[in-house]
N, C-alpha and C positions, 0 to 999 in steps of 0.2 A: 386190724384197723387201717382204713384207706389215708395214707399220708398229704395232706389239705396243701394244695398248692400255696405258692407265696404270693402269688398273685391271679386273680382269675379274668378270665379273657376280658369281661366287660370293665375288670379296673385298666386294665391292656390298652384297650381300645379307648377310652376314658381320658390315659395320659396322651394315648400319641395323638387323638381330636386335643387337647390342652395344649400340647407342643408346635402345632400345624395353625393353631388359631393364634397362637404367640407369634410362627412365622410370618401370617399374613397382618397381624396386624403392622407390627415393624415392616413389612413392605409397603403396608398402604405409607405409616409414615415417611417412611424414605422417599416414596414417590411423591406424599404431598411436599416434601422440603423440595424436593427437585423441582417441582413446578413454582414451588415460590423462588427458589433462587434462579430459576429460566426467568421469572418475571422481571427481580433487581435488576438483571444481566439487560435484559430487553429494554429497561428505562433507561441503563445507563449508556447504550448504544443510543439511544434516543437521544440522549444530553447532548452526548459526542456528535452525532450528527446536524443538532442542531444550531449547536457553537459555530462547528466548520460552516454553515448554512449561512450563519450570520457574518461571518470572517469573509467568505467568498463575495456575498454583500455590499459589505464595505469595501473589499478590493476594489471590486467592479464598479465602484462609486468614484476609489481613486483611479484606474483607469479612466473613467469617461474625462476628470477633470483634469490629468496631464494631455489626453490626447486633444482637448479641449485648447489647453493652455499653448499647447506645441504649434498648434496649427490655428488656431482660431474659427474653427469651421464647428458651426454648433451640431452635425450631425453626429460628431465625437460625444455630446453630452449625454447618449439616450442610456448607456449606461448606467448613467448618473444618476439618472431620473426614476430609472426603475429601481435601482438601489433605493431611490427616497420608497418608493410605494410599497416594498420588500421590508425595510430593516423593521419595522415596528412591530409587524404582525413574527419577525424571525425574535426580536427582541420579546416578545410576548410571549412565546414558545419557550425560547429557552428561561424566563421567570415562571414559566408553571410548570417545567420538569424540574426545577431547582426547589420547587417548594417543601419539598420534604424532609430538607434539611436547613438550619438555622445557618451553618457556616456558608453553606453555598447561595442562599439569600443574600447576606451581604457583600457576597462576591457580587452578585449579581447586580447588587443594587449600586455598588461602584461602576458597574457595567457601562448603565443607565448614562449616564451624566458624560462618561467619557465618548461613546459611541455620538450624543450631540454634538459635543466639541468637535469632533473630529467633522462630522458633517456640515455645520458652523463653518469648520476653518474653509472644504473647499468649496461652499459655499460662496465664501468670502473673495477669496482666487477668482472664480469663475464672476462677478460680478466687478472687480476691480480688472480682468482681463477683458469684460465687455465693456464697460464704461469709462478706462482708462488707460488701460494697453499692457502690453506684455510685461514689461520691466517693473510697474507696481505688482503686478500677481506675483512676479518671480521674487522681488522683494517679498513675500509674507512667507512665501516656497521657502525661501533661505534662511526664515528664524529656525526652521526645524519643527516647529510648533505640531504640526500636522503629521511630522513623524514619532516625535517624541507620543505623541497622543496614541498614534495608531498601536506603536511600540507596548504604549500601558493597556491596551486594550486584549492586544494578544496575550501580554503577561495574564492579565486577568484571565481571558478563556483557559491560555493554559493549565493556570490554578485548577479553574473548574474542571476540565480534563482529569489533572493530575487527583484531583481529591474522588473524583468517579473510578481511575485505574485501581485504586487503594481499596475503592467499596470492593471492584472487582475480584483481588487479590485475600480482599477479606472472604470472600464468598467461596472462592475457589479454596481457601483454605477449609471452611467447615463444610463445607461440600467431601473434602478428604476424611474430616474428620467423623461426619457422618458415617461416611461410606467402608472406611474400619469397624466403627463399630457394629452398624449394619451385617458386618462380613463377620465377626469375631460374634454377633447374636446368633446368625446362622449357622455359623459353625458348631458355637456349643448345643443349641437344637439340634442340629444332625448326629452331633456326637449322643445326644438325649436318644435322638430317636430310634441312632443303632442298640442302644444297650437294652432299649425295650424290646428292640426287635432280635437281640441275643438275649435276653428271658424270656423270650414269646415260645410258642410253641415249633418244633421243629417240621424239617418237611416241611409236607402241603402247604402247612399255616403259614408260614416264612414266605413263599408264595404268593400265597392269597391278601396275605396284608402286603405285599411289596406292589401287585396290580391295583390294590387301592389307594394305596401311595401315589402313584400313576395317574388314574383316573383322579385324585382329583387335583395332581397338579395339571392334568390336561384342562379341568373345569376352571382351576383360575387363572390359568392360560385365556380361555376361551373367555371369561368374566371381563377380563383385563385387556383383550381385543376388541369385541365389542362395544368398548367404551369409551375407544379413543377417537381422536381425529386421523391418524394414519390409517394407511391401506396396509393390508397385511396380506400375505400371501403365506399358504405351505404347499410346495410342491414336491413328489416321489421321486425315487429314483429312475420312475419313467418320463419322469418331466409333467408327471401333471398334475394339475392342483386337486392338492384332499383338505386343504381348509382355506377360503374365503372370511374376511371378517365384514362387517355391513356398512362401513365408510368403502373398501373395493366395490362392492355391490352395487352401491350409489353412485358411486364414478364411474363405471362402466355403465350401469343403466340400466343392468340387467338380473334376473335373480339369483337364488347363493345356487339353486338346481341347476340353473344354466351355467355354469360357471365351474362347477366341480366337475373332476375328470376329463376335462380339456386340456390339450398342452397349447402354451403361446401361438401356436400357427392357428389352432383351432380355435382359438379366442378372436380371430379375424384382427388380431393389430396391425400397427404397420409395419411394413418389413426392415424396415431399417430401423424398429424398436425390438421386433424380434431377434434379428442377427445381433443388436447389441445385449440382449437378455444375454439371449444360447451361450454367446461369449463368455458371457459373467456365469452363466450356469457350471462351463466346464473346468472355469476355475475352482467354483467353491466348492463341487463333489470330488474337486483334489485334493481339498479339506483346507482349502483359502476363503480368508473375508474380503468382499470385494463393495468396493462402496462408488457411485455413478450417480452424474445427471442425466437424468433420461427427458427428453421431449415430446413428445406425443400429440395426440389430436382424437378429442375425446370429448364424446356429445357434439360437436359443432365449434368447437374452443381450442385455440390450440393449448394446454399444459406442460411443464416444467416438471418434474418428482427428482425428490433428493432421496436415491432409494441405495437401504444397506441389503447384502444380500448374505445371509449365516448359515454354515455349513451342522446339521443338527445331529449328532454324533449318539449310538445304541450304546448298550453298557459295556460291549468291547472294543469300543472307540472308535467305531468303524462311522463314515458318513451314513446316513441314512433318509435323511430328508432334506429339504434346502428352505429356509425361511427368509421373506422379501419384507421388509417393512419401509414404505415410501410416502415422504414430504410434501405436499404441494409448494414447490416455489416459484410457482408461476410470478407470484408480485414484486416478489425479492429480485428472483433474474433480471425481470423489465424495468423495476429500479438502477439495478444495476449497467444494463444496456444504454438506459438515455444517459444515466450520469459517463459513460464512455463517448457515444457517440455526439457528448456536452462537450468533452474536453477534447477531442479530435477535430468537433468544428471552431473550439477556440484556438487550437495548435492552428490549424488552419488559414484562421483569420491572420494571425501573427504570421503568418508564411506569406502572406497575400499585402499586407498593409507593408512589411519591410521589402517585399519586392517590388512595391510601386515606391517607396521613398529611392530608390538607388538612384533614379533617374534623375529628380530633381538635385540631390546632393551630388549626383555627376556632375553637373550644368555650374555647379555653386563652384567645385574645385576645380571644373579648366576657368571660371572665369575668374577667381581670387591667384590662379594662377600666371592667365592672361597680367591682370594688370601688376603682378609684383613683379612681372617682365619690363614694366615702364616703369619711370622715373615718376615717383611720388610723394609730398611730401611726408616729412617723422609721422606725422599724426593719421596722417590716411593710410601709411605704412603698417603701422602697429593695428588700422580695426583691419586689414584687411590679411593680415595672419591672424588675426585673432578670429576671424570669421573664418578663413581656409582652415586652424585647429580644428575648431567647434567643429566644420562638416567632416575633416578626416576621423575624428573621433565619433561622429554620428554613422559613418559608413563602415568603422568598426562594428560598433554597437548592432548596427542593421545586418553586418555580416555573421557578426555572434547570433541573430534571431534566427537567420535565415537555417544556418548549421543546426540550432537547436532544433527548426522545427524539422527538419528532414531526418535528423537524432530520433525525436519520439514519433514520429510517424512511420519510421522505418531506419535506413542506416545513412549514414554519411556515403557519399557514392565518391570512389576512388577512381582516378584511371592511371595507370600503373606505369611507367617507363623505367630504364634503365640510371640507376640516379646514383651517385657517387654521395655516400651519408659526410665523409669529411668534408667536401666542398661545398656542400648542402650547409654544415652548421659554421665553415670559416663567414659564410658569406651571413648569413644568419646574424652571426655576433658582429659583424663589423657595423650589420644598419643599425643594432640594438646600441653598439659605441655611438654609434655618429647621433642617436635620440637622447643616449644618455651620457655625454663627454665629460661628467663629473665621475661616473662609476666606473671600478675596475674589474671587466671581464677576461677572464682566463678560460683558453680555449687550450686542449689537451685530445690527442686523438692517435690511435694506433692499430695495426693489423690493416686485415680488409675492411674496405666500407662502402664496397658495391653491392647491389640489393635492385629488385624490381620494387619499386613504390610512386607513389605521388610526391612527388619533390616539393609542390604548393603547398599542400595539405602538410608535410611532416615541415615545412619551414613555420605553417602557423602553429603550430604544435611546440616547438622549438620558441618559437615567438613567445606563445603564451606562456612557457613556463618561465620563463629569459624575464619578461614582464614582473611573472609575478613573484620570483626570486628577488629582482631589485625592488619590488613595493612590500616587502616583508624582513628587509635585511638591514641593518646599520648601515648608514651611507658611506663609511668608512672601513668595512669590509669588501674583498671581491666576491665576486662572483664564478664560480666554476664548473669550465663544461667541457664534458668529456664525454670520447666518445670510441668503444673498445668494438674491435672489429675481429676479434677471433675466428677462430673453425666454426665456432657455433653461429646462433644468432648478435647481429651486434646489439651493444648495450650503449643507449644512450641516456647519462644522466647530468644534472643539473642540481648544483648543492651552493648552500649558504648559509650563514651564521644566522643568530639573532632567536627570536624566543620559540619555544617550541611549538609543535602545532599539538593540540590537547587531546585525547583519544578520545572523547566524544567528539570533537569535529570531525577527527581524522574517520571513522567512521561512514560521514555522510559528506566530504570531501570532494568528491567525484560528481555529487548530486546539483542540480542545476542551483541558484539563487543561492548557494553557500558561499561566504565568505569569512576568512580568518581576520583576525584586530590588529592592525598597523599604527605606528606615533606616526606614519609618513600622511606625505600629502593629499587626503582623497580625493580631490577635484581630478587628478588622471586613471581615477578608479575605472574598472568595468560594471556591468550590469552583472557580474558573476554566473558568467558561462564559460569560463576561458576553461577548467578545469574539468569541464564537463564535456565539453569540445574535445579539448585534450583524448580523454576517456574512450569516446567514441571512433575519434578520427584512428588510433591506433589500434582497438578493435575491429576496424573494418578493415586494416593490414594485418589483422590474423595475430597482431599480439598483444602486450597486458604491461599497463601500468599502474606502477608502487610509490610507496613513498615511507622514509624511515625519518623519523624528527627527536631530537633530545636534546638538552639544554646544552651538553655537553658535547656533542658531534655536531649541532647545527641541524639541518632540513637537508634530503635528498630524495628528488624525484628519479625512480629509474625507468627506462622505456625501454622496454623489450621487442625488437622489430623482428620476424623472421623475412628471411634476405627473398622470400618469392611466394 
């Protein structure tokens, strides 16, 4: 009697269609989860962009009305103006991507009311600067009101920010969570599918069902290209393409016949997209993933592709094919371009408006200086330091801009001499004594401390930390500076008591517009560039500064110079 198999091929065939139809269905799902969380992901960019839209806005509104208030020349206003005709429809924007949620609604709707006020106040400024003069605007300047406002306004966006990171974070996490399980479904399928394919029949059959295994993962390969908005490419180990999908076809312009069996040259690109392929080609048949922006010019247009390039490996692991799948970023780039070539012509402007104030604020200090050479009386005495202060401290200020923008434009420019670092910081502390005759600085220095550098430039360096050591320290602490000149490079640091500096500032410390909390007096404050100055000016002498703060050591900047 013929012994009755335990299974026969069409139950066989039966399971492993049952098990393939399981895989794809859990890939279509993973893929549709992935497209909804690309979606969340893409609103909450949205949010974020539109916040900072509206933040920018508002700067640019307070911009127009100091530059307004400083000078009195209504061309400073146009800022302003356009901020009015900008925030509403920015303000609009960001209440219909917040809509979705109940808590970011009444973030938002605090928004509202605060963003008036604040326009209100320089509203208010700029009409008491036109119809009554400087000193009423600066009186309304002085409550704070228009900071405190703008103050609660950021707080708010930032809420909104911070509760969008959190969507993000939540996303990102089931997005993981998916994606195990996803991997731990396929796995046990694959484990399903070998035990069928170890009860199946041997030889040939083992074979023949493994090439239709194949064929039809190539079919939902090809299903699943087809379908998308990327360009997909497979190319051979001759370089040339054996599969096209029908978004390529469309972009090039040409049909899938025209297109297969050509290599890049043969596809008439341009060559300087070619040579950039070929390059990425002979990385990934080294069995490297290599991911590029490629730029082109295609149909009459020029385009952008954000294209991954994957090395497709046979069952002895060996490369075998190479697959392209590319992005149009065309919109994204050219967003990304004007908002650059936005903030190089605003760096710009700031580079051009503090180098025409020099001149004027020259004229103010030889002539505040002219007359404190005559004999004048107590009361003309006292405005006319107190007008020579205000312009030295405006010619600081203008010097900090100028630095800054030559900083983000490119580098601080050194010119180097032969400079003795000791006598560089004795002379250093004696003017920072003679500004502040109440504080006690201790000057400490040993070894060599000859060096090629900019003697200016490390005196403002020295300046600026010297500064901002005594605006951050108990007035009844000194001040300590030292400056170690060994075999190696010398070490110049600068330390002082008083409260620590927090490791989220300490962080962004270095970054321009940062500043740390003082009980001291801010009226001799900076625009908070001194630090940033610092940063760069010692970077462009080739070396690097630190800083270590505790409650119980105090604050220390160290400046590492090498001597050439």
């Amino acid at each position: 009697m013929r012994r009755k198999l335990p299974l026969q091929p069409a139950g066989l065939a039966l399971v492993a269609s049952l098990l393939l139809a399981l895989l794809l269905w859990a890939s279509n799902r993973s893929w549709q989860s992935l497209i909804e969380a690309e979606s969340w992901v893409k609103h909450t960019h949205e949010i974020q962009l539109a916040t900072e839209r509206l933040q920018r806005i508002l700067v640019d509104a307070e911009t127009g009305q100091r530059g307004f208030l400083v000078t009195g020349n209504e061309s400073y206003l146009a800022p302003y103006h356009q901020a009015l005709e900008r925030y509403r429809p920015a303000l609009a924007d960001v209440r219909k991507l917040a809509a979705y949620s109940p808590a970011q609604q009444q973030r938002v709707e605090r928004l509202g009311p605060l963003v008036e006020a604040k326009l209100e106040e320089l509203a208010r400024t700029i009409h008491l600067r036109q119809q009554v003069g400087l000193e009423a605007a600066q009186a309304v300047v002085r409550t704070d009101l228009g900071k405190r406002t703008m103050d609660e306004v950021r707080d708010v966006l930032q809420e909104v920010n911070q509760e969008e990171q959190l969507l993000l974070e939540v996303l990102a996490t089931q997005a993981q969570h998916r994606g195990r399980q996803l991997r731990l479904f396929i796995l046990s399928t694959c484990v399903s599918l070998a035990l069928v394919g170890g009860a199946a029949w041997a030889g040939y059959r083992r074979q023949v069902l493994t090439e239709a295994a194949l064929r039809e993962s190539e079919e939902g390969f090809r299903r699943l290209t087809e379908n998308i908005p990327d360009l997909v490419w497979r190319f051979d180990l001759q370089r040339r393409a054996i599969y096209v999908n029908p978004a390529a076809c469309h972009a090039m312009g040409r049909g899938y016949d025209d297109l297969l069996g050509r290599t890049l040259r043969e596809l008439e690109l341009p060559s300087e997209v070619v040579a950039l392929c070929e390059s990425a080609f002979d990385r990934v048949f080294a069995g490297e993933g290599v991911e590029l922006v490629i730029p082109t010019y295609l149909q009459g247009a020029q385009r952008c592709f954000q294209t991954r390039f994957v090395p497709e490996r046979d069952v002895r692991g060996e490369v075998s094919s190479l697959l392209s799948i590319s992005r149009d970023v065309t919109e994204l780039t050219h967003q990304q371009e004007v908002e650059r070539q936005r903030a190089d012509f605003a760096q710009q402007i700031v580079g051009i408006v503090s180098h025409d104030l020099r001149t004027p604020l020259n004229a103010i200090l030889l002539s505040t200086t002219y007359l404190l050479r005559r004999e004048l009386d107590e009361k003309t005495t006292k405005a006319v330091v107190r007008i020579h202060s205000i312009a030295e401290r405006a010619t600081r200020m203008i010097r900090d801009l100028l630095d800054f923008t030559q900083a983000r434009l490119g580098s601080i420019p050194i010119e180097r001499r032969r400079v003795s670092l000791h006598a560089l910081a004795h002379q250093t502390v004696e003017e920072v004594r003679l500004a502040h005759p109440d504080r006690a600085v201790e000057l400490h220095f040993d070894g060599d401390g000859w060096g090629q550098w900019d003697g200016d430039r490390l005196a403002q360096v020295l300046t600026n930390l010297l500064c901002n050591a005594l605006a951050y320290s108990p007035p009844d602490t000194p001040v300590q500076v030292e400056v170690r000149g060994g075999s190696g490079d010398p070490v110049l640091s600068i330390h002082n008591m008083g409260e620590p500096i927090s490791p989220e500032l300490r962080s962004r410390l270095f970054e321009p517009m940062q500043r740390g909390f003082s009980s001291q007096d801010r009226s001799s404050r900076s625009i908070g560039l001194g630090l940033f100055i610092v940063k760069h000016v010692v970077m462009a002498h080739g070396g690097h500064v630190d800083v270590e703060s505790s409650k119980e050591e105090g604050t220390t900047f160290f400046v590492r110079l090498p001597r050439a």
